[in-house]
N, C-alpha and C positions, 0 to 999 in steps of 0.2 A: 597191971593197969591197962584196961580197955580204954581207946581213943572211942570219941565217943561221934561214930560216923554220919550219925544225922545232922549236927553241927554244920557240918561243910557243904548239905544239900539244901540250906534253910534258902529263903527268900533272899533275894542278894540288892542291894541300892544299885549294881551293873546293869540291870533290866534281863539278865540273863538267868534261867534254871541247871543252877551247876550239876553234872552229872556224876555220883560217883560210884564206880563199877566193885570195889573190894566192900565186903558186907562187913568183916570183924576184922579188926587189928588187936595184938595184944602183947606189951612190952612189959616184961620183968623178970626174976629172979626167978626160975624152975617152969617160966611159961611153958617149953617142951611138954611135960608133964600132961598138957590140957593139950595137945595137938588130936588125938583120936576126937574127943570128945568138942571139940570146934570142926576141925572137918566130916564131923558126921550132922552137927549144925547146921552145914552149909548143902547136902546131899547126901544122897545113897550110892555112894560109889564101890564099888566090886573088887575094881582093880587098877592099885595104886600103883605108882612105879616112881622109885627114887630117882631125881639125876644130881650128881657130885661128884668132885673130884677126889683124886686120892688125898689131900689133904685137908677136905671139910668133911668127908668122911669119918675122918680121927675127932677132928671136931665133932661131930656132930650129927655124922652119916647114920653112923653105927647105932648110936642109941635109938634115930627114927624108922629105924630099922626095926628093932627091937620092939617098936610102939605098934608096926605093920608086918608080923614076921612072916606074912604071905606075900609081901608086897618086892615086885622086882625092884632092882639098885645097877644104876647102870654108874660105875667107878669110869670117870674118866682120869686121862694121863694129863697132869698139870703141867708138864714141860711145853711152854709151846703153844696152851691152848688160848684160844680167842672166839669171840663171837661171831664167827665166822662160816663159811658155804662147812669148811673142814668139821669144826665142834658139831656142828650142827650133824656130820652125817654120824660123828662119833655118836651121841647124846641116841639119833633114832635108831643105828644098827644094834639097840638094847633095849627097846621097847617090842612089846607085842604087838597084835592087832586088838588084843581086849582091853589094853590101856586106858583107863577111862580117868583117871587124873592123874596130873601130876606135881610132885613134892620139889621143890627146889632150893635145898639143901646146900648153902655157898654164897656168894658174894656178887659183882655186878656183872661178871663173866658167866657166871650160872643161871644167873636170872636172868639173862638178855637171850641164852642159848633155848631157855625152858619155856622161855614166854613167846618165842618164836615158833618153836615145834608145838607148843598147845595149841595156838591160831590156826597153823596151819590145819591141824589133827579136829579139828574143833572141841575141844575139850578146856575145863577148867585148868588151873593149876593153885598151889596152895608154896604162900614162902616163907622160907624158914634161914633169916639172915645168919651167916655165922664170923659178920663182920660190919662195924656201922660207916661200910666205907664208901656208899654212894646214894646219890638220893632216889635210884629208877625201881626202888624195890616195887612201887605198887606203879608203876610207870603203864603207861597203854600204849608203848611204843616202844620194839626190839633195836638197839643201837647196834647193828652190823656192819663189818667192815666185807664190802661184797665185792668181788672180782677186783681190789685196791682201794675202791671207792668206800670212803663211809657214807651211809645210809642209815634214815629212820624207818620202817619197816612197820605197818602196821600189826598192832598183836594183842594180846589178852592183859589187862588186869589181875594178879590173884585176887582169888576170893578170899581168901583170911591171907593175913600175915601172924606166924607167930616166932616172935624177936626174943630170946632167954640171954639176960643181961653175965648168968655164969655162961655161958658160951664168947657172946661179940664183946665181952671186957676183955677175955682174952685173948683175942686174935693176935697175930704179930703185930708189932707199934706202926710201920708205915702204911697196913690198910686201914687204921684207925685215925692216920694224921693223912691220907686220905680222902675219907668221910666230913673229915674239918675241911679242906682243901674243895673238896666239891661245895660244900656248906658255901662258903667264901664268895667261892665264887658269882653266887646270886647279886653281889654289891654292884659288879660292872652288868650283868644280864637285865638288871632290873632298872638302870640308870637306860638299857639301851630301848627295854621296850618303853619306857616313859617319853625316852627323844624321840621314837619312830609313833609314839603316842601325838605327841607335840606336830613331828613336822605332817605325817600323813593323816590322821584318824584314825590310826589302828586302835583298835578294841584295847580297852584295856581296864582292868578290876581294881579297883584300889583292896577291896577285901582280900584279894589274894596277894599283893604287893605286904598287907601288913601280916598278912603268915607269913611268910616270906622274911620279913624282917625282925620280927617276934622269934622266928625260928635261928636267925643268925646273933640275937640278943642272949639267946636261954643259952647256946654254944660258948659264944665270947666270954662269958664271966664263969667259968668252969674249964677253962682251956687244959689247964697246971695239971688239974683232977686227971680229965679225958685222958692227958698223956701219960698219968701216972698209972692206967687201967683202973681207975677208984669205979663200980661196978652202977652206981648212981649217976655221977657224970656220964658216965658211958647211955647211961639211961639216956639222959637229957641228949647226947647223940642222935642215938636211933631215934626219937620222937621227932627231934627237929629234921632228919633226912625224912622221914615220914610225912610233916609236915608238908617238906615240899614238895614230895609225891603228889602227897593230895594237892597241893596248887596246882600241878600240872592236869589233874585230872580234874579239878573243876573247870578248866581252860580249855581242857581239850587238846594240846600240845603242850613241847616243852618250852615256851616260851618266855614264862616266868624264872626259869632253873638256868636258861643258856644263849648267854649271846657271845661278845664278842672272845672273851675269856674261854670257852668250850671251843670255838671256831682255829683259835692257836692247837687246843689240842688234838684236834678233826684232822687238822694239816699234817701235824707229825705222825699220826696216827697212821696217815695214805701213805708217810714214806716219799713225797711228792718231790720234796729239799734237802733228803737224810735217811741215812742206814734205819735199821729196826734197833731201837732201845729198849730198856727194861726198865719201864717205867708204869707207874699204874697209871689209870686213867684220872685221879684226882691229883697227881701228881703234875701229871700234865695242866689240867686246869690252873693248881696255884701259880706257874712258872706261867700262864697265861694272862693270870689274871693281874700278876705283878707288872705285866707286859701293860698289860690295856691300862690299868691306872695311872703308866705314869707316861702314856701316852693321852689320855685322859686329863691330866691335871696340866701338859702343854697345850691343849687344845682350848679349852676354859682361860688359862693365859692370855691367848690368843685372842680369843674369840670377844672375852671382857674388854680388852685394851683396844679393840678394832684391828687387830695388827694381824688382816688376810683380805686376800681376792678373791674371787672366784676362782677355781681353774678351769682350762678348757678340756672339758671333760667329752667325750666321743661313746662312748659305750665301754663292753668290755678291751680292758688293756691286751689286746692280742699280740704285742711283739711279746712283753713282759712273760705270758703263758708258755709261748712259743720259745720261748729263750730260755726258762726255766723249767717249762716241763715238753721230758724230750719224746714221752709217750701219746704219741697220737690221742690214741682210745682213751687216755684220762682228759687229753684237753677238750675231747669233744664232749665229753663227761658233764665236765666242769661249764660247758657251754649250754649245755639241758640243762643241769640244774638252775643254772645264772638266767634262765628263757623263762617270761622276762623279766630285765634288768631291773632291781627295784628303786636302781636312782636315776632310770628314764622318764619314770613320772612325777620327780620331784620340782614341784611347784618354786622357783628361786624366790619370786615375790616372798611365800608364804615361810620357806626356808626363812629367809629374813627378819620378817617377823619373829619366828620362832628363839631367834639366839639369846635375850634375856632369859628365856624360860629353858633353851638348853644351859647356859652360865648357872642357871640358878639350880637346873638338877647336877648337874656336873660339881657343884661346890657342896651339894649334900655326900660325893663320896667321901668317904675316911682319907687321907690323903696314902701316897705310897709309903712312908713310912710307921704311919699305924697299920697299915695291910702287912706290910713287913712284919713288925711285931708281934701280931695276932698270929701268923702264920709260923714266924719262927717258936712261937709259946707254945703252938704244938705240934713242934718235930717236923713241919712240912718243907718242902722245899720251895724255893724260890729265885732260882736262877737256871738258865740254859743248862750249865755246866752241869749242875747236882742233877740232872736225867737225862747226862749222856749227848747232851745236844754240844756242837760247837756254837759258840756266841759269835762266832760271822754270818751265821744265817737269817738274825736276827732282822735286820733288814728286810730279808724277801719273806719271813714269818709275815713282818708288819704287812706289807703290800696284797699278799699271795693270799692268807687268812679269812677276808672276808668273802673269797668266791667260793669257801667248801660249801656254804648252807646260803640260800635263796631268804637272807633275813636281814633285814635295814639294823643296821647297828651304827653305834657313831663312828667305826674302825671304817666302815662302809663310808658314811656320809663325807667323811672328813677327804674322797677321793675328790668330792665337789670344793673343796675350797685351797689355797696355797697359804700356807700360816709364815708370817716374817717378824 
């Protein structure tokens, strides 16, 4: 099945010309098979070079290998790795200097490391999922975690994707529940850019809102399947992480795919509050996103019933930083990024105004226990505890959270109000 990419470039009601950078995607059963003959669709390229780990190799290294047997393969060590200054020097100390594209061969760890080193390198790269477990596969932005800090990094789009449904059905079950888990996640990200829509004017698409939601519909009513590796539902996976690839690239950020739910995972990710876990990164998002809904569904309480003040809000909480993070060079971090404060220009007047129409997006989410549900149907996690976190930190998650990414969220807004 070829997505059919001019779809998502058409004429938009937004007033905007979405742009979209991957030429062919193509998800099914033996797709592998057509990888020469799409990447050579897409240019003339000389010389290709594999990047994978030693375990998507076995997946899947190998046989692209076999499609390119001129072509270099740089086997990285999966213990350990992240997308990070490290992977990153791993991934180039195995390239040439003739490397003229490259194969990305793995999951969100491999595409995050591939899609960095192509930018930099200027060259293409072409991706070959061998798990439906996030949604940045066609992403235009490398998610690295840089000197502790995470960071979005500008980077390259691949030019094709090609997705083989007998490969990512098989994957181990927690990078595939996952793939659901980041899916999910879109419920609180998309509640937040609609309120930062509402209180500010921030831009905002409704055609990409209903990919976006279309994509978490086609997921939900096939959960059972997904979990069972049924190679169809897994289908309907990969197209809907696809999907909301492509929102992000008609967007131009990830702003549809991540707000306050991704922002929980950003936090544990720096290690800011907590040791290093072994948790994936959509793992992280669902135990986020369970966070923010029913932080979420108190707020709409709240906020329906009249039952809050304002609070006396100052700028950034500088003892709170100070007292909880004990490394200089992250708080000053965290002080650039937060430069400027995106709730120093919030209008209270218009805030005011606004709170029917946040009650009324706030009551279109699923409540926390249908998020529960949906998450527990496919194997996902949903508490602190199942990725390693203590549930006493839960507290400084809620507070600390919204100052890793410089983006209005309601986890954000809710600093302006005291709810009784």
């Amino acid at each position: 099945m070829f997505l059919d990419i001019r779809e998502f470039s058409k004429p938009c009601s937004c007033g905007r010309t979405h742009q979209i950078e991957v030429k062919k995607i193509m998800v099914e059963k033996g797709a592998l098979q057509h990888l020469p003959e799409l990447l050579f669709s897409c240019g003339r390229f000389r010389q290709p070079t594999i990047i994978c780990d030693e375990n998507t190799y076995s997946a899947a290294g190998h046989d692209v290998q076999k499609l390119f047997p001129h072509a270099a393969c740089v086997r990285l060590n999966p213990d350990g790795l992240h997308a990070d200054k490290h992977g990153v020097a791993q991934a180039e100390s195995g390239m040439n200097p003739e490397t003229d594209v490259l194969l990305a061969v793995g999951s969100g760890t491999i595409h995050d490391i591939t899609r960095y080193c192509a930018n930099k390198r200027r060259i293409p790269f072409v991706s070959v999922p061998t798990a439906a477990s996030v949604d940045g596969f066609v992403s235009t932005v490398a998610a690295m975690t840089w000197h502790g800090f995470k960071k979005t990094f500008p980077a390259v789009s691949p030019i094709c994707v090609v997705a083989d449904s007998t490969v990512f059905s098989k994957a181990p079950a927690r990078l595939t529940a996952s793939g659901v888990s980041d899916l999910l996640g879109k419920y609180t990200a998309l509640a937040d850019w609609k309120i930062s829509h509402l209180v500010t004017g921030e831009y905002l698409c409704d055609r990409v809102c209903s990919l976006e939601y279309r994509a978490m519909r086609e997921v939900c009513g096939v959960l059972q399947e997904i979990r069972a590796g049924n190679e169809e539902a897994c289908e309907k996976l990969m197209y809907a992480l696809l999907l909301s690839g492509l929102a992000m690239q008609m967007v131009g950020n990830s702003r549809p795919a991540s707000g306050a739910e991704h922002h929980f995972s950003h936090l544990w990710e720096m290690k800011l509050i907590n040791g290093p876990i072994d948790a994936y990164h959509g793992e992280k998002v669902s135990v986020g996103l369970m966070i923010a809904v029913e932080e979420y569904r108190r707020a709409r309480e709240a906020l329906a019933a009249g039952k809050y003040r304002w609070a006396d809000y100052s700028g950034l909480e500088m003892g709170l930083l100070n007292r909880e993070i004990p490394s200089a060079a992250m708080r000053e971090e965290l002080i650039r990024e937060n430069t400027p404060d995106p709730l120093a220009s919030i209008d209270k007047d218009r805030l005011k105004a606004a709170i029917p129409g946040i009650v009324q997006i706030l009551s279109e989410l699923p409540l926390p226990e249908e998020v529960r549900r949906l998450l527990t149907a496919a194997g996902c996690k949903t508490s602190l505890g199942e990725i390693g976190l203590d549930p006493q930190i839960l507290e400084k998650s809620i507070r600390l959270s919204p100052y890793v990414r410089n983006r209005l969220t309601l986890m954000r807004l809710k600093k302006l109000f005291q709810f009784y």
